[in-house]
N, C-alpha and C positions, 0 to 999 in steps of 0.2 A: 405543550406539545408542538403546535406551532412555530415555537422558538428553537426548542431543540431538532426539528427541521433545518429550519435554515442554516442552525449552528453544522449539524451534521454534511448540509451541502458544499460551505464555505470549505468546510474539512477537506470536501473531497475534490473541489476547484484548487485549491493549494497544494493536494497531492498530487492532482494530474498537472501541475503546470512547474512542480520540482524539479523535473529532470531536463528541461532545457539547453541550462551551460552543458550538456554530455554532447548538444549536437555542434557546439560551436565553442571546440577547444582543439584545435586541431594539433597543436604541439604538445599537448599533453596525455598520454595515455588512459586507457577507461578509468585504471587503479590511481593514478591521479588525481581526478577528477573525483570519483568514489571516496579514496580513501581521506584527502582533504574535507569533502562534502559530508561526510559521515563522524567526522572528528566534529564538525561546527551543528550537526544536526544530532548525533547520542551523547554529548559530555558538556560540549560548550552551553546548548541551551538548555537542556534538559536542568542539570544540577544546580544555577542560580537561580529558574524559573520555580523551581521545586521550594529553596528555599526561602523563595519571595511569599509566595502563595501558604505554602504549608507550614503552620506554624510549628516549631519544636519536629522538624521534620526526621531528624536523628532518633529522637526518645518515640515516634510513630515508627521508625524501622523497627526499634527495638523490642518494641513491648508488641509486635507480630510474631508471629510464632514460627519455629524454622520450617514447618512444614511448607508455608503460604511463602514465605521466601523466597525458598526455593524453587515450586511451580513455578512462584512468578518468573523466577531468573531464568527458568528453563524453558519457558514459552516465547521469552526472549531470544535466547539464544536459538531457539527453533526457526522463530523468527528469519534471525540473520543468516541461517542455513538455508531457509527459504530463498535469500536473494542471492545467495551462491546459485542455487538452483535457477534460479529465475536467469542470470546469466547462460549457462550452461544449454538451458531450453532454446530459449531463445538465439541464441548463435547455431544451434544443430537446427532448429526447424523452421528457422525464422520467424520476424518481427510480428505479424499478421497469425500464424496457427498458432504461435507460441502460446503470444499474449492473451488470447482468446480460452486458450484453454487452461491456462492458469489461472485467470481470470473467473472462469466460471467454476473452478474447483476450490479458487478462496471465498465464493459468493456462498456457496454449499456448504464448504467444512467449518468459513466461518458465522455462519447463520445458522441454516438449520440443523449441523451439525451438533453445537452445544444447547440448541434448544433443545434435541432429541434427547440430550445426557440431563439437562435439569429438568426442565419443564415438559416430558412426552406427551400426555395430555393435550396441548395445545395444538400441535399438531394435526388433531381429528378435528380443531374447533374451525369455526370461520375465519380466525386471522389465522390461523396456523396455513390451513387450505388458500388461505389467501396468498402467502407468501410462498408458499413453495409456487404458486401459477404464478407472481410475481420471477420467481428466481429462475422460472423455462422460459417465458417471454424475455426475460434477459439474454440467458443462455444463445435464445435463436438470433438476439440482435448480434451480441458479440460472432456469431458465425457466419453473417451476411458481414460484419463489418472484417472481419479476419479474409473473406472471399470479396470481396471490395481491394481492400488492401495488395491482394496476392495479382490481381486484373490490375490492379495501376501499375506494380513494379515490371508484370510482363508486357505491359503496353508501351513503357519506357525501354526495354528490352534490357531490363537491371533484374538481376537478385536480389532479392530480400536481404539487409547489409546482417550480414554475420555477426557483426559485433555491437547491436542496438543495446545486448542489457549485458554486455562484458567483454571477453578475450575472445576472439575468433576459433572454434577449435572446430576439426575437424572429426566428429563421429558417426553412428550409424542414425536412419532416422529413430529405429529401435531403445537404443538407446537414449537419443533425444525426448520422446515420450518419457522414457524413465525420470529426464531431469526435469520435465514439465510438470510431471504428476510428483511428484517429490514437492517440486516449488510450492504447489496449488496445496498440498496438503501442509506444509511448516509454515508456510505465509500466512495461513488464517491464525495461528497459534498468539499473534497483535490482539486478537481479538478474544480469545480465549483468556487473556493476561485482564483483560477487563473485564471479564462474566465471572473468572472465579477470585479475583483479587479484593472482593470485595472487603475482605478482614481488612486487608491495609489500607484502602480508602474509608472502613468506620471508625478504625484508629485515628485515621488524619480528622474526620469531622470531630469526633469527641474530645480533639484540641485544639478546636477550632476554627479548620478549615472549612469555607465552602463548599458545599455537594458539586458544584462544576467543580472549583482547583482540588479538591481532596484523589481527584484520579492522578494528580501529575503526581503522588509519591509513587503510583503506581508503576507512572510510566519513564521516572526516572531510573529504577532495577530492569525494568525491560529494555529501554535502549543501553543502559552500562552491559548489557551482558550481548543484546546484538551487537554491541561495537567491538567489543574483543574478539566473532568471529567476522565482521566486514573488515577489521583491522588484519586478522590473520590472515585472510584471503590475498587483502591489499598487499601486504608485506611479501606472501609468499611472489606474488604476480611482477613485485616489480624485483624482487632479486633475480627473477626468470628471465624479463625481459630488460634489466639494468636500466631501470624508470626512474630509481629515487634522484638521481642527478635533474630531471626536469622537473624537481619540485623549488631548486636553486634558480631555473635558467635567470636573465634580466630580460627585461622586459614582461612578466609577465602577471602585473599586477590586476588585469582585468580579470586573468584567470581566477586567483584569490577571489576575489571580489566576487565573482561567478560561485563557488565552490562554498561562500555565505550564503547567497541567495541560495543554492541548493538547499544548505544546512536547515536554514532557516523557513523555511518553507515546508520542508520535509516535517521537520520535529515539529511546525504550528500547526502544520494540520493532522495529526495523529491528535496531538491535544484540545485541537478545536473540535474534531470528530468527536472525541470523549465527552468531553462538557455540552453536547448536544445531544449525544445518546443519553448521558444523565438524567440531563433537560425531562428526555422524549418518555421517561417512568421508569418501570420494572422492568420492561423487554426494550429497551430504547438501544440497549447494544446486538442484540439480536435483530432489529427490524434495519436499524440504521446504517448497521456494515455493508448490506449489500447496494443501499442507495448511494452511499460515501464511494464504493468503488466504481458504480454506475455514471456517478458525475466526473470521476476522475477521468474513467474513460473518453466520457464525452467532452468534457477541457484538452486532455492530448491530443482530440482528433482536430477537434475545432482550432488549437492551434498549429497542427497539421498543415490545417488550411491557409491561415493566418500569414503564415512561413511559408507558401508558395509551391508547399509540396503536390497539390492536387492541379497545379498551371498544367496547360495542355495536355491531361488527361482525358480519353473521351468517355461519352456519355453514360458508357454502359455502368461502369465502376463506381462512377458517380453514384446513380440511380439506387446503386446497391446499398453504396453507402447510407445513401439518402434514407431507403427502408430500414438498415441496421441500425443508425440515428435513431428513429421515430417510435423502431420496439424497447431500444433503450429507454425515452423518455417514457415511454406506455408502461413500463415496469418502473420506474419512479412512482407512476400516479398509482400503478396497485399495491406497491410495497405501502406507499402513505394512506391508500385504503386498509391494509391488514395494522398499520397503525391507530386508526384511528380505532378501529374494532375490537382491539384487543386493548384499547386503553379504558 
């Protein structure tokens, strides 16, 4: 249990520290950046890592049955719909209410959501009670830290940058809700791929895979099918805005470079989060998702900081942040309470 904690944390410091190269590529477009970063994080590592680990990983696709396939591939692909959405949110309501409220609807839908679909029972027990007060203590951090966030940009006398998770567009806030609650619900669907995929991960162990590596045949069908629509996205965005020429320019080998550590970051910690909800038992994908997102959160702020964003900011925004931090972490310690109760 203990292991697959930290394995689960590790997951979610690599997720929050992925998107990086997005703030310092400045001659490169979001789709870019994305569509490069998303080629080296759903194909590149996914399908040798898969093969390294999983033995006879082919004859494990196959002798799954099409039913379990396909969920998989379509939870996937829900998935990558999600970060269209996630885009789209975020650029209509900004960086700060966006993230927050996405945020708290992938903690939900991907938590006690499928717990409610397998396990409802649990629910009424003491982890169950435990996790959902874990999952509003979250909630109220993400809402001090999104009211944090919206006090610093007005105290800079800056907007919220438009295009933090995509293409700048211009719509209503009405609609902007629409694409935030859209996100927050296909975004948890990562996680759903791992609750009900279980047929394909007992295939992988029955030929010899390890209970940690036996998830990555899992998660090799979920990123191949999120990358055919991150790829769609990508393609449509730069024939729109006539991008695919800055993927030639010279001089732009650090970008590259930038666009693996995305890749590579991105795709280790979905599979390091895996192999620690494993770890963590029966409910380790249900308890662990919403910690994994918790720490991810708290790595992008913290290097936030790191990056000088919070320099000459005053006090007050701080302060806020400082409380929105602290219920974060308080919701770490009760999620790892309703862990250990229900283990």
């Amino acid at each position: 249990m203990g292991l697959g904690l930290l394995l689960v944390i590790v997951g979610g410091i690599m997720e929050g520290a992925y998107s990086i190269p997005l703030k310092y590529a400045p001659k490169w477009e979001w789709e870019n950046m994305w569509g490069a970063g998303s080629l080296m994080a759903l194909i590149l590592v996914p399908w040798p890592l898969a093969f390294l680990t999983v033995p006879n990983l082919l004859s494990v696709l196959s002798a799954t049955s099409a039913k379990s396939l396909l969920t998989t591939l379509l939870f996937g692909a829900g998935w990558g719909v999600g970060g269209v959405f996630f885009g789209l949110g975020i650029s209509a309501l900004g960086l700060s209410l966006g993230l927050s409220l996405i945020m708290g609807l992938v903690a939900i839908g991907g938590s006690i959501v499928p717990l409610m679909m397998k396990y409802p029972e649990q629910l009424v027990r003491p982890a169950g009670l435990v996790l959902m007060a874990g999952i509003v203590v979250m909630l109220f951090g993400l809402a001090a830290c999104a009211r944090a966030g919206q006090l610093k940009d007005k105290s800079a006398g800056l907007s919220e940058p438009a295009a933090s998770g995509g293409p700048p567009r211009k719509v209503s806030f009405k609609l902007g809700l629409v694409f935030c609650i859209a996100s927050g619900i296909t975004s948890a669907l990562v996680n759903f791929a791992l609750i009900f995929g279980h047929e394909i991960a007992d295939a992988a162990v029955r030929r010899g895979a390890s209970l940690s590596n036996a998830n990555n045949a899992i998660w090799v069908l979920v990123f191949t099918s999120n990358y055919v629509v991150n790829a769609a996205y990508c393609v449509y965005l730069a024939k729109k805005r006539h991008s695919f020429t800055k993927f030639f320019s010279g001089g732009l080998g650090s970008y590259w470079a930038a666009a693996v550590y995305l890749g590579i970051f991105w795709a280790a910690g979905i599979v390091v989060y895996g192999a620690g909800a494993t770890r963590m038992g029966q409910f380790g994908a249900f308890l662990g998702y919403p910690v994994m997102l918790i720490v991810s959160i708290l790595t992008g702020n913290g290097l936030g900081v790191l990056t000088g964003e919070w320099q000459e900011v005053p006090s007050r925004p701080k302060h806020i942040m400082t409380f929105g931090v602290s219920l974060l972490m308080s919701a770490i310690v009760i999620l790892a309470l309703s862990s250990w109760l229900i283990s």
